[in-house]
Kinemage of the C-alpha trace (Angstrom):
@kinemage 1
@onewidth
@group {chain A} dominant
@subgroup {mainchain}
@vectorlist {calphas} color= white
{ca unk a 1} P 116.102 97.410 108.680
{ca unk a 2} L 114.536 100.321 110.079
{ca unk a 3} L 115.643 104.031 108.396
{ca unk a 4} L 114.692 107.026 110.984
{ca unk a 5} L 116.160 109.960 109.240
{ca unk a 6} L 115.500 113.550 111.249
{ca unk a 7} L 112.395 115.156 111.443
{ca unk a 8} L 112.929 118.918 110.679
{ca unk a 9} L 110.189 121.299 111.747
{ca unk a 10} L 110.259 124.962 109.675
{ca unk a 11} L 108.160 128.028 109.261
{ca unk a 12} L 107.940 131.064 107.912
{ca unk a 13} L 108.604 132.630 104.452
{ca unk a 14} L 109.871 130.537 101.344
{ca unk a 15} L 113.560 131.935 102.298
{ca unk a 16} L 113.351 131.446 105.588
{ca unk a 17} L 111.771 127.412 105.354
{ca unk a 18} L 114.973 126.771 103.362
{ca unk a 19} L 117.220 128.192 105.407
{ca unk a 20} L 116.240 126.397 108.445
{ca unk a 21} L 116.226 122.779 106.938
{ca unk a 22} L 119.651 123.872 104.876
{ca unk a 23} L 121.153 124.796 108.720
{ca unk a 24} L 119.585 121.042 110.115
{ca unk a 25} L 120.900 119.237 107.361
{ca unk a 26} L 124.011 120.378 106.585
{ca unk a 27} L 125.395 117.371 106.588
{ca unk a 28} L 122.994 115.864 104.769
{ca unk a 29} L 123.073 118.260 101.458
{ca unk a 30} L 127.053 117.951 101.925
{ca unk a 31} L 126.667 114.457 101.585
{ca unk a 32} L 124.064 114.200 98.636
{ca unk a 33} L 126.000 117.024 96.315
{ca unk a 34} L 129.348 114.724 97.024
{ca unk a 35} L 127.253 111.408 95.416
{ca unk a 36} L 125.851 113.136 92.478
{ca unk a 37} L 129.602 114.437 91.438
{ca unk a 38} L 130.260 110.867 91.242
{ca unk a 39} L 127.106 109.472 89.850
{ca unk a 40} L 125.999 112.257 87.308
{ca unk a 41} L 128.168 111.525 84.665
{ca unk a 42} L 126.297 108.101 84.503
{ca unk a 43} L 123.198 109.546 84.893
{ca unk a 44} L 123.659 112.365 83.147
{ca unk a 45} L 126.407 111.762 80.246
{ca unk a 46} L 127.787 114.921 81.817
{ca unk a 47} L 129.308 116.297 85.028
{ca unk a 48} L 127.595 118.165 87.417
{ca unk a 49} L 129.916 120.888 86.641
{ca unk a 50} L 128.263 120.866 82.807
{ca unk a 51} L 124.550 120.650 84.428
{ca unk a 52} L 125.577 123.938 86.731
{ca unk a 53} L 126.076 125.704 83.406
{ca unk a 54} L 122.913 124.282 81.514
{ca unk a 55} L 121.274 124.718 84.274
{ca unk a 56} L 121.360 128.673 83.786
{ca unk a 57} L 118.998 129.054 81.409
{ca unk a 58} L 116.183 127.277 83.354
{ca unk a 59} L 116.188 129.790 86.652
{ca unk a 60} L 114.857 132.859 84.589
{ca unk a 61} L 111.386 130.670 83.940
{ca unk a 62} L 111.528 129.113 87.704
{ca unk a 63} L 111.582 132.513 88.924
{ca unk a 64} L 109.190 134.019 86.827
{ca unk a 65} L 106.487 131.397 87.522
{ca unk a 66} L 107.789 129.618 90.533
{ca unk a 67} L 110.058 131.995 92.977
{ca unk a 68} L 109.072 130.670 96.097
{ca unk a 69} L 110.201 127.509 94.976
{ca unk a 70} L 113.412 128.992 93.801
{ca unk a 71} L 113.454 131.452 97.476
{ca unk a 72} L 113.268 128.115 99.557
{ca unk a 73} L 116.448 126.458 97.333
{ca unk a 74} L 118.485 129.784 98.024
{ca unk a 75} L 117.386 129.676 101.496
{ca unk a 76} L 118.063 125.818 101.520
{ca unk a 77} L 121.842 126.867 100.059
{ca unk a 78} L 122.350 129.723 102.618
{ca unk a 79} L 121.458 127.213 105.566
{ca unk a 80} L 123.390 124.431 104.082
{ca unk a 81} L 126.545 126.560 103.437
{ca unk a 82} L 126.434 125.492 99.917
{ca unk a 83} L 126.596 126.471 96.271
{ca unk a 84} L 122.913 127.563 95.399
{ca unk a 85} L 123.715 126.791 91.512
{ca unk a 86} L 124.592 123.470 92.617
{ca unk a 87} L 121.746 122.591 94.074
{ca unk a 88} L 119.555 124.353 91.694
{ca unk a 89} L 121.227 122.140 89.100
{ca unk a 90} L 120.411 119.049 91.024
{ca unk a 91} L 117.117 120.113 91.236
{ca unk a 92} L 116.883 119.958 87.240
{ca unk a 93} L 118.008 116.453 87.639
{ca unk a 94} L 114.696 115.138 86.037
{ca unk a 95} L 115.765 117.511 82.834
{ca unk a 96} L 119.310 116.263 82.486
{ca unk a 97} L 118.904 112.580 83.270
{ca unk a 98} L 115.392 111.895 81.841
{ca unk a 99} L 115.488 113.587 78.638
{ca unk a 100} L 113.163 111.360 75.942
{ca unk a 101} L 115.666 110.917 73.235
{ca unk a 102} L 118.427 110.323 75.674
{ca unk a 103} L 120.110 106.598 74.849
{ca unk a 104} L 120.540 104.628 77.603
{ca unk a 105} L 123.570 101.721 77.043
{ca unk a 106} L 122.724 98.124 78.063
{ca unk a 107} L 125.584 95.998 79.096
{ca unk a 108} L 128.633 96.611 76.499
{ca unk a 109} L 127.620 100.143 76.221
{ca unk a 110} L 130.106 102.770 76.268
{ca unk a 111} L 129.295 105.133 79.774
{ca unk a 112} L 128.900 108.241 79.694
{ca unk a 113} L 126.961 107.742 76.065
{ca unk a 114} L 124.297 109.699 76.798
{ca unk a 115} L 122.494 111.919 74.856
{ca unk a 116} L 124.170 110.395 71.964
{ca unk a 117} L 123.884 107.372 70.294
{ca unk a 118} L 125.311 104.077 71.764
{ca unk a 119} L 126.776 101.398 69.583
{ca unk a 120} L 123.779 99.057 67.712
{ca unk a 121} L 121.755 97.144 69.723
{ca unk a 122} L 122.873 98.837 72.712
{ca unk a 123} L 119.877 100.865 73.610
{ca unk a 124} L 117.406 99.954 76.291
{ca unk a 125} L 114.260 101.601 77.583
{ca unk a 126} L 114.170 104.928 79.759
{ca unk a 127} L 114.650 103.905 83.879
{ca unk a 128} L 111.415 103.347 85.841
{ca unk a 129} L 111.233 105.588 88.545
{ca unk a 130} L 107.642 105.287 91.058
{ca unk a 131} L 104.124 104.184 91.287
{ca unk a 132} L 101.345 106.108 92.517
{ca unk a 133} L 97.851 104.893 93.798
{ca unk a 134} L 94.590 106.575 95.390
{ca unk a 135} L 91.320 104.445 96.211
{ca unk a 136} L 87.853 105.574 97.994
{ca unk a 137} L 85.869 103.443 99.890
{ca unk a 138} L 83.407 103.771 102.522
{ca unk a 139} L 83.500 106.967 102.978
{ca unk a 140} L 87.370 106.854 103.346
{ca unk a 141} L 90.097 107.927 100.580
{ca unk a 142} L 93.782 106.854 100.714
{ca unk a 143} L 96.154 107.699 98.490
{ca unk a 144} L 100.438 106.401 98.164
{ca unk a 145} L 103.409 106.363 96.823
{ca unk a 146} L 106.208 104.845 96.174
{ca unk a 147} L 109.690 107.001 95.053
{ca unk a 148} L 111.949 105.415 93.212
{ca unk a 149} L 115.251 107.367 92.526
{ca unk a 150} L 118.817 106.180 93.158
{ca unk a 151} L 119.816 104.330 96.911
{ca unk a 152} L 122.429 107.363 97.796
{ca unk a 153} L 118.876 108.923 98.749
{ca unk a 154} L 118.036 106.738 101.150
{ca unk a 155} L 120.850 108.207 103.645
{ca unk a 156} L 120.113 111.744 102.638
{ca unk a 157} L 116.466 111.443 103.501
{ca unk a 158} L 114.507 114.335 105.738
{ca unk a 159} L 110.754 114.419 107.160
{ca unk a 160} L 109.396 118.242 105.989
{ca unk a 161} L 107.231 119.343 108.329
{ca unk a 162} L 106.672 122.699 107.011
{ca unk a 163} L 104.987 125.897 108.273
{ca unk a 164} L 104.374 128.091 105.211
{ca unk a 165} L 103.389 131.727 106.016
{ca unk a 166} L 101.419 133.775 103.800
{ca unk a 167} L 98.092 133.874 102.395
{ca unk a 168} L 95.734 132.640 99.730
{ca unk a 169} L 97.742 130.087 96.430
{ca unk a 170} L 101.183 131.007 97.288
{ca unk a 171} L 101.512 130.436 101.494
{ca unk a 172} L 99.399 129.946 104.296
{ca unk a 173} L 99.845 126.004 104.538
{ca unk a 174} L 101.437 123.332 106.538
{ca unk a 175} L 102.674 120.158 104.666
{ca unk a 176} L 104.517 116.982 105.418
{ca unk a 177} L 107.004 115.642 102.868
{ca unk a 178} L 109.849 112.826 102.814
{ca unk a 179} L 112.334 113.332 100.663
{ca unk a 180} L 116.321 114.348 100.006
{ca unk a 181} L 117.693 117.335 102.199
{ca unk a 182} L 119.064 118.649 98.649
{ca unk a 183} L 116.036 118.337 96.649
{ca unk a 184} L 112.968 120.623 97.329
{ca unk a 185} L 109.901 118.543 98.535
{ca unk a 186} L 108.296 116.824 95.503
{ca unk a 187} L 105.318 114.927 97.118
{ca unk a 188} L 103.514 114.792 100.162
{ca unk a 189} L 99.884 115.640 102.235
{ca unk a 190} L 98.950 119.248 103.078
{ca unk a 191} L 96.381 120.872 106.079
{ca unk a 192} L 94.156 121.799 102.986
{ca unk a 193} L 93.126 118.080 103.144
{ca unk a 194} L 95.725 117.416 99.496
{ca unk a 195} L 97.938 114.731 98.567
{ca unk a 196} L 100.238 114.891 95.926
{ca unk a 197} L 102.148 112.529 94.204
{ca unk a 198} L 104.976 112.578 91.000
{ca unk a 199} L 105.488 109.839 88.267
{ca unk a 200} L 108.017 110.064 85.712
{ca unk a 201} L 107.482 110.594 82.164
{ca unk a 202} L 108.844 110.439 78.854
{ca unk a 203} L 107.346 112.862 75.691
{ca unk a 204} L 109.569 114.256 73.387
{ca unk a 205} L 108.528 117.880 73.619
{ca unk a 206} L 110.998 118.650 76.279
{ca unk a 207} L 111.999 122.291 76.030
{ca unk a 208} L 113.553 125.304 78.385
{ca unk a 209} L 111.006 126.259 81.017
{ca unk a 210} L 110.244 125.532 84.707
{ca unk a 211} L 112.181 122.926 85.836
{ca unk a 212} L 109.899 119.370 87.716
{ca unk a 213} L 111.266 120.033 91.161
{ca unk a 214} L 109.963 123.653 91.475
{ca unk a 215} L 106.663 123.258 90.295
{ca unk a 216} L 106.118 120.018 92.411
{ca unk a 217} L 107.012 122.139 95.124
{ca unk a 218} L 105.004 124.580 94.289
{ca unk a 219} L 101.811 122.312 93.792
{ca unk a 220} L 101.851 121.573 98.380
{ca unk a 221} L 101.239 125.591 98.562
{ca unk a 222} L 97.660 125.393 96.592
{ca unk a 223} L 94.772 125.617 98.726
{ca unk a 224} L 92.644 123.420 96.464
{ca unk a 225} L 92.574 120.556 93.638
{ca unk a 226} L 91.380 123.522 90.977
{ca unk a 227} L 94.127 125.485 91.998
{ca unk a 228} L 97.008 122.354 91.772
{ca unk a 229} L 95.687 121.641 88.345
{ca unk a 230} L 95.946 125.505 87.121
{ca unk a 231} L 99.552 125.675 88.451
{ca unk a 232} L 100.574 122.640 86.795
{ca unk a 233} L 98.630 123.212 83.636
{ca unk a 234} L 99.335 126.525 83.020
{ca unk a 235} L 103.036 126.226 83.623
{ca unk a 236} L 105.696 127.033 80.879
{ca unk a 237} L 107.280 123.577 81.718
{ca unk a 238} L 110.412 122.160 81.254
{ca unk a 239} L 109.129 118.530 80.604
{ca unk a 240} L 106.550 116.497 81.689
{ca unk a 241} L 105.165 114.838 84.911
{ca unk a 242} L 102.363 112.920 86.388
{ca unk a 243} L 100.306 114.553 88.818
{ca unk a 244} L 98.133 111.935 91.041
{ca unk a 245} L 96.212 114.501 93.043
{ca unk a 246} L 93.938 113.793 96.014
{ca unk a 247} L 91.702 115.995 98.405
{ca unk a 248} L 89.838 115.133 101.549
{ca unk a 249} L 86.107 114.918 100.058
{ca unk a 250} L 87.206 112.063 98.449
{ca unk a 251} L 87.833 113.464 94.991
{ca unk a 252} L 91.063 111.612 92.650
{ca unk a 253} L 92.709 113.351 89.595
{ca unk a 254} L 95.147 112.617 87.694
{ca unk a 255} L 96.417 115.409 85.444
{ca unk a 256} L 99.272 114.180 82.785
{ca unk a 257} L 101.726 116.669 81.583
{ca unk a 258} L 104.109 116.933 78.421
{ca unk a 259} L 106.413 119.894 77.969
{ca unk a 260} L 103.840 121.603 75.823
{ca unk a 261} L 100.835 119.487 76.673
{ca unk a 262} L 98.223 118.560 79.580
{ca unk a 263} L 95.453 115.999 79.882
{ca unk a 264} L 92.701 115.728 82.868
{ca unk a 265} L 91.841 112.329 83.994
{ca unk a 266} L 88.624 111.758 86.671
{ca unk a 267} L 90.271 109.025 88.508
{ca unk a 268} L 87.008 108.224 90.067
{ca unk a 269} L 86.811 105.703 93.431
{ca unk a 270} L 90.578 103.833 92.160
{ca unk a 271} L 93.096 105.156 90.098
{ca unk a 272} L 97.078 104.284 89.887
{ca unk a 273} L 100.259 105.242 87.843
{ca unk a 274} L 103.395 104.762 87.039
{ca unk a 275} L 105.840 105.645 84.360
{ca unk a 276} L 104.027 105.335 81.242
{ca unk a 277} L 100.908 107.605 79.716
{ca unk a 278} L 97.514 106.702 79.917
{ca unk a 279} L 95.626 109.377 78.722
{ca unk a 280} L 94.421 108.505 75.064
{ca unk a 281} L 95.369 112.255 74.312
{ca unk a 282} L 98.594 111.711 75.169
{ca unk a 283} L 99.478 107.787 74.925
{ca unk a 284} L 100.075 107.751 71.585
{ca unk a 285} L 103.449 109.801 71.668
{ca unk a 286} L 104.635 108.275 75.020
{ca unk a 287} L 108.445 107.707 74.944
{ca unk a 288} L 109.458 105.344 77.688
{ca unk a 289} L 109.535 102.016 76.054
{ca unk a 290} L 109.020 100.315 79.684
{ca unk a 291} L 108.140 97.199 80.202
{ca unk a 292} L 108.079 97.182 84.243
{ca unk a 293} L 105.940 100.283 84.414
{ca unk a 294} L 102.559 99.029 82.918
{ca unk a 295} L 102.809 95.688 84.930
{ca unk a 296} L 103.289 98.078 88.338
{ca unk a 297} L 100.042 99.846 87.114
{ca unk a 298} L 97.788 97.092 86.186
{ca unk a 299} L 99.234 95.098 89.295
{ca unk a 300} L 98.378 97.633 92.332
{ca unk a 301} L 95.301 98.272 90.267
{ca unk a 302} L 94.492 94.218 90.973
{ca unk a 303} L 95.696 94.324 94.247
{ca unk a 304} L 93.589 97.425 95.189
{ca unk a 305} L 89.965 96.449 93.469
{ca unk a 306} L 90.499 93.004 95.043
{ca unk a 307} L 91.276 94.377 98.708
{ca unk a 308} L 88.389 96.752 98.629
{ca unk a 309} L 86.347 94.041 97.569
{ca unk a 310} L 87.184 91.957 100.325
{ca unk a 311} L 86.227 95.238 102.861
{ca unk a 312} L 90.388 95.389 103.468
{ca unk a 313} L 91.532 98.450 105.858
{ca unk a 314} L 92.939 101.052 103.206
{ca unk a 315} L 95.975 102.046 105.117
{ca unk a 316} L 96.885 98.676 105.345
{ca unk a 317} L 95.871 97.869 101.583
{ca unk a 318} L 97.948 100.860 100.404
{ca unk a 319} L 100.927 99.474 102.247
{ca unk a 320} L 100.837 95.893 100.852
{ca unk a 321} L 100.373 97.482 97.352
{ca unk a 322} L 103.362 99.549 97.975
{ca unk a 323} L 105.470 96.639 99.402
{ca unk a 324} L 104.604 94.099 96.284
{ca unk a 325} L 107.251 92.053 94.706
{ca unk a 326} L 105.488 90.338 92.018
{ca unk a 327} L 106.912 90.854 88.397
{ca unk a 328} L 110.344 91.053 89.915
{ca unk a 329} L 112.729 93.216 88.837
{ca unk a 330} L 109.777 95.080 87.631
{ca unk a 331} L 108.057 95.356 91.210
{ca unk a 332} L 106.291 97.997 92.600
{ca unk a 333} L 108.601 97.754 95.799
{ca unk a 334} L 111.991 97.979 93.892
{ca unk a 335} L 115.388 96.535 94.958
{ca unk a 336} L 118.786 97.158 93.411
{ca unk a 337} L 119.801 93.613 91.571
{ca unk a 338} L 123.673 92.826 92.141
{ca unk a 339} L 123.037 90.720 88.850
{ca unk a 340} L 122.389 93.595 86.424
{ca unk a 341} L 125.530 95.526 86.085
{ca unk a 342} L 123.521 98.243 85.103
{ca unk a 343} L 124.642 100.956 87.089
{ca unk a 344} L 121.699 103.246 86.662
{ca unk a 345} L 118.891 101.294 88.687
{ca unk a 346} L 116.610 102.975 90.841
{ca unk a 347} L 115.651 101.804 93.929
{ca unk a 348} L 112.482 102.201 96.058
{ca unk a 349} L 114.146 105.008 98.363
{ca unk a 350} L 110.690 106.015 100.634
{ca unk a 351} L 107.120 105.143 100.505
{ca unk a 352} L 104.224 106.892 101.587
{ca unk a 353} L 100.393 106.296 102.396
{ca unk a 354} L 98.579 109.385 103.039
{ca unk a 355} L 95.097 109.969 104.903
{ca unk a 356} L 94.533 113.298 103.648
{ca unk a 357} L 90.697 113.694 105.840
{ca unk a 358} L 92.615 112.523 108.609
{ca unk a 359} L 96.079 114.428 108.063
{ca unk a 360} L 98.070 111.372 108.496
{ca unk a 361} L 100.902 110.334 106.856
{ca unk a 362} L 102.638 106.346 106.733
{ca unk a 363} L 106.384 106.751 106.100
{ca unk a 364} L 109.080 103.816 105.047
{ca unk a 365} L 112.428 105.524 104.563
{ca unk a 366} L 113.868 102.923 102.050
{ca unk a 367} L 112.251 99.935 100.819
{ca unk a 368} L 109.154 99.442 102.596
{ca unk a 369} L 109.157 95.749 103.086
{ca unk a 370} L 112.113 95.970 105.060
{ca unk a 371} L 112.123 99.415 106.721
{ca unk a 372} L 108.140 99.553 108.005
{ca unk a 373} L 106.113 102.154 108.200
{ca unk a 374} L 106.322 105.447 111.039
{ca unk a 375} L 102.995 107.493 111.091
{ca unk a 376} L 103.086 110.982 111.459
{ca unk a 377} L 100.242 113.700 112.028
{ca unk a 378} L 100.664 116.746 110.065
């Protein structure tokens, strides 16, 4: 079934981008902060009311590296006629609910466990949460993406189009972003011919510093691959992230991030990840214990050599990949499973194939096999 959510248009400053999508999604953000109350104690092992708190001490590093970032979430608060520490403890959801050494319960588990210990033999490995892809060909480059997150976001969804005023790194850019009306935009294709995309990860050097959702945010401002890379590298972050990054000559990098540690991967003419590090710098301390996440990598790296190949149309290649089922529950199109009463399973909540050259952007709001793809032209 087909998902249209609204299409908000904004411009200006950082403030003044927020505010606007805050005022046309009101309803939206109202909605979203009232789901999370509920859901992140599970997530979480603590309220949201807790996270507000420990969420403090992470907004003096966001707005010493990142305060445009942290400018559009006031403005977002001010618009939404909301609680700004609310939101901005949201936004550290990746922090709070994807902490390394966090112990999630299996079946029999007590909720609510945690950062502490579950009973023995409870413990089960960190959620999966997206896959990310980019492939050249004939003179073309496509990248995509696939977020996974939790199915309340599928009725909070918005289409960015944003207007960014300013000049050089920090403004002067237009991007186009799907994503949650509460959360700032975490992925999406810019008019500097960029695409950026997020993976989760798991390292246990997880520390105080810049919470995820700023600097992603903050990564659709830079005017050039160099200049994503030095923002994401030289950021005192909070945890770490993978950064599939793509520009419209055709280039692919990946850059892998720890709290306290980066690697740089030349993802030539095919790259994809998902959940789990790859780097041999920084694979040998990963912490996620998945098994879906390298059979999602290895699988749209199959489906994507063998498409190519066969001289397949990339758009259309990146959408199959995105809408594959095999190794189900462990697909790379991910449904929720009324058979696992696991409560924390994420769902494939939007998917997106990008033509940076072309400044086009595929969009499924929910699962893609069922919702389809919308193109839009930044």
């Amino acid at each position: 079934m087909m998902h249209r959510p609204p299409v908000i248009e904004a411009s200006g400053s950082h403030h003044e981008v927020g505010r606007q999508i805050g005022e046309a999604a009101r309803d939206l953000v109202a909605q979203g902060l009232a789901a999370y109350e509920d859901r992140f104690p599970l997530l979480a092992g603590f309220s949201l009311a807790e996270a507000v708190g420990r969420a403090r001490a992470y907004l003096r590093p966001a707005e010493a590296y990142v305060p445009g970032a942290v400018e559009q979430l006031r403005g977002l608060a001010e618009g939404a006629n909301t609680s700004f520490e609310r939101l901005f403890a949201l936004n550290c959801s990746e922090e709070f609910t994807c902490a390394a050494d966090r112990v999630w319960p299996r079946e029999g588990g007590e909720p609510g466990d945690g950062g502490t210990a579950a009973r023995p033999g409870a413990a089960r490995p960190a959620p999966d949460h997206c896959t990310s892809f980019a492939v050249a060909a004939g003179g073309r480059l496509v990248s995509g993406h696939n977020e996974d997150w939790y199915p309340e976001d599928v009725d909070g969804l918005v289409i960015r189009k944003v207007r960014l005023a300013g000049a050089g790194a920090d403004g002067g850019v237009t991007y186009l972003s799907v994503g949650a009306a509460y959360d700032l935009p975490m992925t999406g294709l810019t008019s500097h011919g960029l695409t950026s995309a997020a993976n989760t990860v798991y390292y246990r050097d997880e520390r105080v510093g810049v919470p995820n959702n700023c600097l992603l945010t903050t990564v659709l401002q830079q005017p050039d691959l160099e200049h994503a890379r030095d923002i994401i590298t030289g950021s005192p972050r909070a945890r770490g992230s993978n950064h599939l990054l793509c520009d419209a000559g055709g280039r692919i990098w990946d850059v892998e991030t720890t709290g306290e540690r980066w690697a740089f991967i030349d993802g030539g003419a095919l790259f994809t990840h998902a959940n789990h590090f790859v780097s041999p710098e920084l694979a040998p301390g990963d912490a996620t214990g998945s098994e879906g996440s390298p059979k999602r990598r290895s699988r749209a790296a199959e489906l994507l050599a063998a498409g190519v190949a066969a001289g397949a149309d990339l758009v259309e290649l990146g959408r199959t990949v995105l809408c594959d089922h095999a190794n189900a529950p462990f697909s790379i199109c991910a449904h929720w499973d009324d058979s696992d009463p696991d409560e924390d399973q994420s769902v494939t909540t939007a998917s997106m194939v990008w033509e940076p050259a072309e400044g086009r952007a595929h969009i499924a709001c929910g699962q893609p096999c069922e919702a389809g793809y919308v193109t839009y032209q930044l």
